[in-house]
SEMAR-450015 format. One record per residue (C-alpha): x, y, z. Coordinates in steps of 0.25 Angstrom, whole numbers. Layout:
N
- X Y Z
...
END
This chain:
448
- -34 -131 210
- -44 -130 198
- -39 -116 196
- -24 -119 196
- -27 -131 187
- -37 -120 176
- -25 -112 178
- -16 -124 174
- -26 -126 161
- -26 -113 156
- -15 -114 147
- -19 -126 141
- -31 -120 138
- -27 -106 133
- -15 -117 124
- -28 -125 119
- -34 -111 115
- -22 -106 108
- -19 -118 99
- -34 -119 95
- -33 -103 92
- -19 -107 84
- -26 -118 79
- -38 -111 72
- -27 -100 68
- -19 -110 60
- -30 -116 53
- -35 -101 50
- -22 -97 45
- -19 -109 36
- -33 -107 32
- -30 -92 27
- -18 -95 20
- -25 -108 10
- -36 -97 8
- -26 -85 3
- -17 -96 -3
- -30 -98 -11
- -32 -84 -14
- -27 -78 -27
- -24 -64 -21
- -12 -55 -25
- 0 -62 -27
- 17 -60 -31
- 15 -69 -41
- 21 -62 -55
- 10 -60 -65
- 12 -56 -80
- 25 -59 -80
- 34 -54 -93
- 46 -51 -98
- 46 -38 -107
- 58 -30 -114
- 67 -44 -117
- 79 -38 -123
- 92 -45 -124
- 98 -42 -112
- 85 -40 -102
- 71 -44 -101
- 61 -36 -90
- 51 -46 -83
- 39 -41 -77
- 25 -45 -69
- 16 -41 -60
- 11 -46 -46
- -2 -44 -37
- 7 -39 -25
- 18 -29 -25
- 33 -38 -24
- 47 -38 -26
- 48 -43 -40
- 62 -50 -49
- 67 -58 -56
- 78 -69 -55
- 85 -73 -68
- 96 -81 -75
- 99 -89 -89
- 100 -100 -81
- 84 -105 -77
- 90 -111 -64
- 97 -102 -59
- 88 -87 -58
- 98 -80 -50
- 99 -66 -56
- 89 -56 -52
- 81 -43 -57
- 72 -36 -49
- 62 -25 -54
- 66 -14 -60
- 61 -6 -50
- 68 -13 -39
- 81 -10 -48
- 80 5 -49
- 76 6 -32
- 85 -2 -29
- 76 -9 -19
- 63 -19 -22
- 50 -15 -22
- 38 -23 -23
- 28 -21 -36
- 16 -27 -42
- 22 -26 -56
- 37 -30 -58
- 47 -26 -69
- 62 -33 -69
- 71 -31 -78
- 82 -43 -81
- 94 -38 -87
- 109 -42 -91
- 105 -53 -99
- 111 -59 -112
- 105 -60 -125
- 98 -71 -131
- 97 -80 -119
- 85 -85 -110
- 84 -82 -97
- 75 -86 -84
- 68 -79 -71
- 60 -82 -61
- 50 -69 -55
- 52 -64 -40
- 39 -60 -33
- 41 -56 -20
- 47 -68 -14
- 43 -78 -24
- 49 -83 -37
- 41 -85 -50
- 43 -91 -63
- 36 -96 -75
- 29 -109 -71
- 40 -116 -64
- 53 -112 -73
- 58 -98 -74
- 54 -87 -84
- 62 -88 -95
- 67 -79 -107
- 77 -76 -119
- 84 -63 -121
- 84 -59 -137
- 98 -58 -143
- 103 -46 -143
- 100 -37 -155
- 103 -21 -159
- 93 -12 -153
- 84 -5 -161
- 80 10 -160
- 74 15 -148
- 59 17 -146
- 54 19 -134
- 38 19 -127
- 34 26 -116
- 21 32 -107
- 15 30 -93
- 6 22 -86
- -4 31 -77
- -14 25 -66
- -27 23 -69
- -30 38 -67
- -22 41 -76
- -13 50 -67
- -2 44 -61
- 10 35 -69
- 9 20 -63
- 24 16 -60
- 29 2 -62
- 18 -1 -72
- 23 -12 -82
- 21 -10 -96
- 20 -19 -108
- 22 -15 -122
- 19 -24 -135
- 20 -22 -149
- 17 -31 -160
- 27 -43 -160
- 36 -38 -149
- 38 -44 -134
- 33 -34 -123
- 39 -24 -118
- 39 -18 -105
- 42 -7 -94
- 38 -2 -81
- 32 12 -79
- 42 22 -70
- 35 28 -57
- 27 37 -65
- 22 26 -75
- 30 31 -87
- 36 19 -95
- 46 17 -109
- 48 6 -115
- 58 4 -127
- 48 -3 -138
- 62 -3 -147
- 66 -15 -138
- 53 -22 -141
- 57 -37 -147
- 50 -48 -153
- 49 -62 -148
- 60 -65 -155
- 69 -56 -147
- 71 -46 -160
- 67 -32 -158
- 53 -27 -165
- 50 -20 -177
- 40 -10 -176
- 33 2 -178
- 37 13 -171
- 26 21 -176
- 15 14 -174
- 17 1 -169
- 6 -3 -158
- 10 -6 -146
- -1 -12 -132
- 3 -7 -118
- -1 -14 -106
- 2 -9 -92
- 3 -19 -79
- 3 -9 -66
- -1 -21 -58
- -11 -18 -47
- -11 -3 -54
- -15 -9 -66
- -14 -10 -82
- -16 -4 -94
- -16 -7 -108
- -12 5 -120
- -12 4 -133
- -3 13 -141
- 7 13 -152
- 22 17 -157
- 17 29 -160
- 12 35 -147
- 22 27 -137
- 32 37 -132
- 24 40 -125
- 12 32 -124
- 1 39 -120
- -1 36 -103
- -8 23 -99
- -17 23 -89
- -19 10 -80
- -32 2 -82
- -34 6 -96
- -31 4 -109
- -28 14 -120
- -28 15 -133
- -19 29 -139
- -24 28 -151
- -39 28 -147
- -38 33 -133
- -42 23 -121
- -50 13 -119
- -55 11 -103
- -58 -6 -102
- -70 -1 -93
- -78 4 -106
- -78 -10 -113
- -89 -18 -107
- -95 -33 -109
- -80 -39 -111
- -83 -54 -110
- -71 -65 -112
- -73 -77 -120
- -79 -91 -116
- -74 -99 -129
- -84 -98 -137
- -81 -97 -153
- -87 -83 -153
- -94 -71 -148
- -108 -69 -149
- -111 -59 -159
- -96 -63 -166
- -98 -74 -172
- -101 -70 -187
- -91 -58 -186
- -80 -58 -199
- -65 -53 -199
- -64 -42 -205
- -51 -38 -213
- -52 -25 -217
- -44 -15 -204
- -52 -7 -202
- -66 -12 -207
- -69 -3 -218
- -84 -6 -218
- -87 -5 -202
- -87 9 -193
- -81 0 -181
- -66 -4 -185
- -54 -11 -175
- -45 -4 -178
- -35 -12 -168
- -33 -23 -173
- -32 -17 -184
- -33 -28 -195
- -35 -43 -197
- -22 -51 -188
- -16 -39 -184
- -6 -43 -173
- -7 -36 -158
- 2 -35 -149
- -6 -36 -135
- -14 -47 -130
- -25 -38 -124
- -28 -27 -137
- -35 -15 -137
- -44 -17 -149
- -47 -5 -156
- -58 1 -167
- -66 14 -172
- -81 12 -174
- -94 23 -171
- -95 28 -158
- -101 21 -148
- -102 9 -156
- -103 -3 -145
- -94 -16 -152
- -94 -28 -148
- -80 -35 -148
- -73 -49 -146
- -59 -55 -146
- -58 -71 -151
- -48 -80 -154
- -50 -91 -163
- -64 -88 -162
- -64 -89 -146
- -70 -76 -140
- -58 -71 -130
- -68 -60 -126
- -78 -49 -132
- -83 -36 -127
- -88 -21 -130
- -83 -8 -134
- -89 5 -137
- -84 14 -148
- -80 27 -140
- -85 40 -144
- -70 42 -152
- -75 30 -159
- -65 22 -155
- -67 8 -148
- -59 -1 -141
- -57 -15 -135
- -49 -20 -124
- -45 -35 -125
- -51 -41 -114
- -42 -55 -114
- -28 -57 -116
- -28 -61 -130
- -17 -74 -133
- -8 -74 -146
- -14 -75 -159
- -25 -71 -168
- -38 -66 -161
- -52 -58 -167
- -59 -47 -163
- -72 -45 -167
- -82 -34 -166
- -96 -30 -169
- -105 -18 -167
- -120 -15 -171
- -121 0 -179
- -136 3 -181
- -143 -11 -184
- -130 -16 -192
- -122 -25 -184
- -106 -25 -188
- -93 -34 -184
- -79 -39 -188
- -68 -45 -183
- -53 -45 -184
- -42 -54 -180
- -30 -50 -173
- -17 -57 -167
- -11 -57 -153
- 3 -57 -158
- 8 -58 -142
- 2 -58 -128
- 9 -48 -119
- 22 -50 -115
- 27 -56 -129
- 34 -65 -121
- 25 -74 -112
- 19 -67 -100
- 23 -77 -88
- 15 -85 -77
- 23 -84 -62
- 24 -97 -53
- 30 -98 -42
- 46 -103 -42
- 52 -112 -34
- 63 -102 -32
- 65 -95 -21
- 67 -79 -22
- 79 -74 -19
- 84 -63 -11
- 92 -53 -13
- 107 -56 -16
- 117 -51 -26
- 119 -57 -39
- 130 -56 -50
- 123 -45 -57
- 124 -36 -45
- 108 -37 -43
- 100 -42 -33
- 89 -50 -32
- 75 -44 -27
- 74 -49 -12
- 60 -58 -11
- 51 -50 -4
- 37 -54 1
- 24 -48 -5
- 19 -42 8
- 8 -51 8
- 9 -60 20
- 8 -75 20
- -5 -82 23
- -10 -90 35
- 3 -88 44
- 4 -98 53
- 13 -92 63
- 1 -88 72
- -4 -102 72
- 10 -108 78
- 10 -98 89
- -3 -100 95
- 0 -115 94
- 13 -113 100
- 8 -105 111
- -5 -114 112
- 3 -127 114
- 12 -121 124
- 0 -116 132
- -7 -130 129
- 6 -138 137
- 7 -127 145
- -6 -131 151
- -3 -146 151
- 10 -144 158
- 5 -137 170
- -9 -145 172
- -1 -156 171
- 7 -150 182
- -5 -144 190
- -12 -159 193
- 2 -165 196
- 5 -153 208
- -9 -158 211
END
């Protein structure tokens, strides 16, 4: 009889066991989703996100993302009603989606002189610009201007392979930026003809020697910065990610410039403080000359420069970036055995007028200036966006009036945290074996 009536119990027990273990699971598992929730890891959420090449009729949105996704875009005049699509270009050409870390969509068809408004699709979220949808204005529609067109190539680091799907940002002085996306082979052209300024009117420039800043975004490839100009554009010479060059004065490697320290808000930098401007581009009197900027307020295009100079080789210089005479950051360069030097902003610089200061010691004598300079836009020309989540939902795919579709949400591969799926079934099963026991216990001491 004690036999039968252990063999009675064993399900209860064995249920007991299970919903302990699914217990102990749950919390475990709601446990690991708090702590990834808390984790700032890779993420679809759209980062840097412009809009380059705004003509009359189209404007190109692009951005960036930790993980590879579907990325689109929904639009309309109408900010309630986002119903017409555009996927990445890309996604246009296969005909299929694809998922990248960097994302380039081209809206087209639109009509001049008029605002329009879109929300960002990453993977299968919808994003916008703080709670309302991105907005922005078409110019009006003007005669276009003879063509002049940039190109080059964006290699790897190792300067051997060309880097597809690249994005690259061009700015000149006073115009919005412009932008493409490198072919497979990382070869890039970009019409600076159709380069226009914020009031929608095409630039003037110089076409001979007009300065131009490019800045590569290969996401988890990479970036790259170039300086260059109108004159050596077509091609530019290739651009290597991870570094920065100059083709007037060769490259310049960040990893050679050491002690680069940011700001604390203090009024100046030591060793600073009694430094004069100095008007005269460049200093007649001094062997160490800037020779970008290369005078008092002139206006730069780029909101992280390349600071440029000459001075004797291997002359160490100390250097420093303020603001209303806020240090931003300071650092050292070395005069290269060319008897070239060069300075990499370390800090995106805001709008506005700005000083760098330099000093040096030669022999006993010590020596400095200093020259102000204007941020005349920050990259992008228009605002670079933030990306919040949207309360709408994104859609799947279905033809629209244009004869498009809109990009299917995809997930990101990554799968959800602290599934509780294994916690319900071992409670499901442990409850059943738990009454399971009862019931024939119950039934055992009544037979006896």
């Amino acid at each position: 009889m004690k036999n039968g009536l252990l063999s009675k119990r064993i399900p209860t027990i064995v249920g007991v066991v299970i919903l302990v273990i699914g217990l102990i699971t749950g919390v475990f598992l709601v446990g690991q989703q708090q702590l990834l929730g808390t984790k700032a890891g890779p993420t679809a959420v759209p980062k840097n996100v412009k809009i380059v090449n705004r003509s009359s009729n189209s404007i190109t949105v692009t951005w960036i993302s930790d993980v590879p996704v579907t990325g689109f875009v929904t639009y309309s005049d109408n900010p309630a009603k986002l119903s017409l699509p555009a996927g990445d270009v890309r996604d246009q050409v296969a005909g299929n989606t694809t998922q990248y870390t960097t994302h380039y969509v081209e809206v087209t068809g639109l009509t001049p002189d008029k605002t329009y408004y879109f929300e960002i699709g990453s993977g299968s979220v919808m994003y916008n610009d703080g709670g309302k949808p991105y907005q922005v204005r078409t110019p009006p529609t003007a005669g276009l201007p003879t063509e002049d067109v940039m190109s080059g190539k964006i290699l790897n680091a190792n300067n051997n392979v060309g880097v597809g799907g690249a994005l690259v940002y061009v700015e000149m002085t006073g115009a919005e930026t412009l932008g493409a996306i490198t072919k497979n082979d990382g070869t890039f052209r970009i019409a600076l003809s159709n380069a226009r300024d914020k009031t929608g009117k095409f630039l003037t420039y110089d076409k001979a020697k007009e300065n131009i800043t490019v800045f590569v975004q290969a996401g988890t490839a990479g970036t790259a910065t170039a300086l260059t100009n109108t004159a050596t554009d077509n091609p530019v010479p290739d651009i290597a990610l991870g570094k920065t060059h100059n083709f007037a004065g060769g490259d310049f490697i960040p990893e050679i410039i050491s002690s680069i320290s940011s700001g604390n808000n203090s009024a100046s930098t030591s060793g600073f403080s009694n430094i004069t401007e100095s008007s005269s581009p460049p200093e007649t009197s001094y062997s160490v000359k800037l020779t970008y900027p290369l005078s008092s307020d002139e206006k730069i295009a780029t909101s992280s420069p390349l600071f440029l100079g000459i001075g004797p080789i291997g002359t160490l210089l100390n250097i420093a970036v303020d603001k209303a005479g806020v240090n931003l950051f300071s650092g050292i360069a070395t005069v290269s055995a060319a008897g070239k030097w060069q300075f990499l902003s370390s800090k995106v610089l805001s709008l506005g007028k700005h000083n760098i200061a330099l000093s040096w010691k030669e022999g006993t004598t010590n020596y400095s200036f200093k020259r102000s300079f204007e941020v005349v836009t920050n990259i992008g020309g228009l605002p670079s966006f933030s990306a919040t989540v949207s309360a709408q939902p994104a859609p799947t795919a279905a033809a629209t009036s244009s004869g498009r579709t809109t990009m299917p949400a995809t997930v990101s591969g990554i799968p959800e945290p602290g599934m509780l799926t294994p916690t319900l079934g071992l409670l499901i099963v442990g409850v059943g074996l738990f009454i399971s026991g009862i019931y024939w216990r119950k039934k055992l001491l009544l037979t006896t």
